[in-house]
C-alpha positions, 0 to 999 in steps of 0.5 A: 271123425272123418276130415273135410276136404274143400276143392277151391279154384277159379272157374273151369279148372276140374274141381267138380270133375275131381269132386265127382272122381272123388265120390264115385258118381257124377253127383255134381254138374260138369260143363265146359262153360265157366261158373256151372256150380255155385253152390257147396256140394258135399259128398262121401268121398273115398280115396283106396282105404281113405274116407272123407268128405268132400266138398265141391265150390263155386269158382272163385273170382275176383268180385267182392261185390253183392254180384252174382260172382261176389256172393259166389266168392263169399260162398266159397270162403266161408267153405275155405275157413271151416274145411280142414283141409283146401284142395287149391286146383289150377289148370296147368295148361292154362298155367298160372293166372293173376287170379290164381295169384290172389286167391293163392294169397286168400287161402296162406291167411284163411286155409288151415291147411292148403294141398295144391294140384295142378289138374289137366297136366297129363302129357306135355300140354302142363309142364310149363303150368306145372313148373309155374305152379311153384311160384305160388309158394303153397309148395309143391304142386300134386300133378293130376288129371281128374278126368283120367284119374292120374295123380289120384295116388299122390294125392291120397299119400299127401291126405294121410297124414292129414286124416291122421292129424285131425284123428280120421277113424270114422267113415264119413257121413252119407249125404245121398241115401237111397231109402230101403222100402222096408228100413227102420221103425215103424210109425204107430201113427203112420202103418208102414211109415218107417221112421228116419234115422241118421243112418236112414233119413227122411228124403225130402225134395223142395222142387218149384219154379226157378226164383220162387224162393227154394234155396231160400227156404232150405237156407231158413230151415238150416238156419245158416245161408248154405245155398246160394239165394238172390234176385237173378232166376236160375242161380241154382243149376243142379241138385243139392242134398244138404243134411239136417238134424231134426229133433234127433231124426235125420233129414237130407 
C-alpha cells in the first residue's frame, strides 16, 4: 500500500507549489494571493524511486467559526487526522508567526506523524526562519525551496523510513487519467463504449454556474463532505478530481 502525505500550513507558504513539484504537473493553482486553494487535492506524487499520494489543503487559519476560513480549517483537519504522514510548511522568511504556533500545537495532538519544512529558505533571506523553526518543537526543520526544488533530497530520505513503517510496496493510485480511446471492454449495449475500470475509470466532469450546488452534488454521490460547499459564490477556484468506486467500476 502506498502512504498519504498532507502538505498543511497557513495560507502562501508554498504548499501548493510543493504539491505541484511533488506530482510532476501544475495540477493545483499557484497564486501570490492568500487563500487560493480551499479544497483537498490529491495527487500521485513521486519522490526518485518513492511513490505516494500527495495531498494539497486549504491554508490553515485561525477561525473555528462557520465562516469561510472556519469551514476551510475544518476542511484541513480532517485531512491532518486521516494522512499518515503532515508535512507541516512555513516560510522561513517570514519566519515563525503566532499562527504557526497554534497549529504547531493542533498537528503534536492530531498528526500521527508530523515532518516539518521550512520553504522559501534558499539563500540568507531564511536563516533566521530557519533557526526559529526550532522552537516549534516538531524537531528539526527540513530546508526547502518548492519552487527551485532544493530540499527535495532531504525530504525523500525523512520519507523512507515512513514508506517502510506503514509497508509502502504498491505504486499510488492514479487521480488524473487520460482515457486511451481504444482502452478496455467493450459495452454489449453501447458499440465502441469501453467500460471503466480501476486501472481505466470513467471521466466524469460536473461544470455549471458558480453557487449552483456542484460541489454539493460531488459531496452527495461520495457520500462524505470531500469539497468544501457554502452560501458564498465562487468557493471552489480550480479543478478537483476525486475518485470513487461505483459497483466495482472505477469513476473519477
Amino acid at each position: 500500500m502506498s502512504f498519504s502525505l498532507a502538505i498543511v500550513g497557513r495560507p502562501n507558504v508554498g504548499k501548493s507549489t510543493l504539491f505541484n513539484r511533488l506530482v510532476g504537473r501544475r495540477l493545483a493553482l499557484v497564486d501570490d494571493t492568500p487563500g487560493v486553494t480551499r479544497d483537498l487535492r490529491e495527487g500521485a506524487a513521486r519522490l526518485a524511486d518513492l511513490r505516494f499520494v500527495a495531498i494539497d489543503t486549504p491554508g490553515l487559519e485561525d477561525a473555528t467559526d462557520e465562516s469561510l476560513p472556519g469551514r476551510m480549517r475544518k476542511l484541513t483537519e480532517r485531512a491532518v487526522e486521516a494522512a499518515d504522514v503532515c508535512l507541516f510548511v512555513i516560510d522561513a522568511r517570514a519566519g515563525v508567526t503566532p499562527v504557526d504556533e497554534i497549529f504547531a500545537n493542533i498537528l503534536r495532538r492530531r498528526a500521527r506523524r508530523v515532518v516539518l519544512a521550512a520553504n522559501k529558505a534558499e539563500g540568507r533571506a531564511g536563516e533566521a526562519g530557519l533557526i526559529e523553526a526550532w522552537g516549534l518543537g516538531l524537531g528539526e526543520p527540513l530546508r526547502i525551496s518548492a519552487e527551485h526544488g532544493e530540499g527535495m533530497a532531504d525530504l525523500l530520505e525523512v520519507l523512507r523510513p515512513i514508506a517502510e513503517e506503514v509497508g509502502a510496496a504498491e505504486e499510488a493510485p492514479e487521480t488524473d487519467v487520460a482515457l486511451p480511446e481504444d482502452a478496455g471492454e467493450f459495452d454489449d449495449e453501447g458499440p465502441g463504449q469501453p467500460l471503466p475500470t480501476p486501472e481505466r475509470p470513467l471521466q466524469v466532469a460536473i461544470i455549471g454556474r458558480p453557487n449552483s450546488g456542484k460541489s454539493t452534488l460531488v459531496n452527495r454521490i461520495l457520500g462524505e463532505d470531500r469539497l468544501l460547499t457554502g452560501p458564498e459564490a465562487g468557493i471552489t477556484r480550480d479543478a478537483i478530481s476525486v475518485q470513487l468506486d461505483w459497483g466495482g467500476r472505477g469513476a473519477a
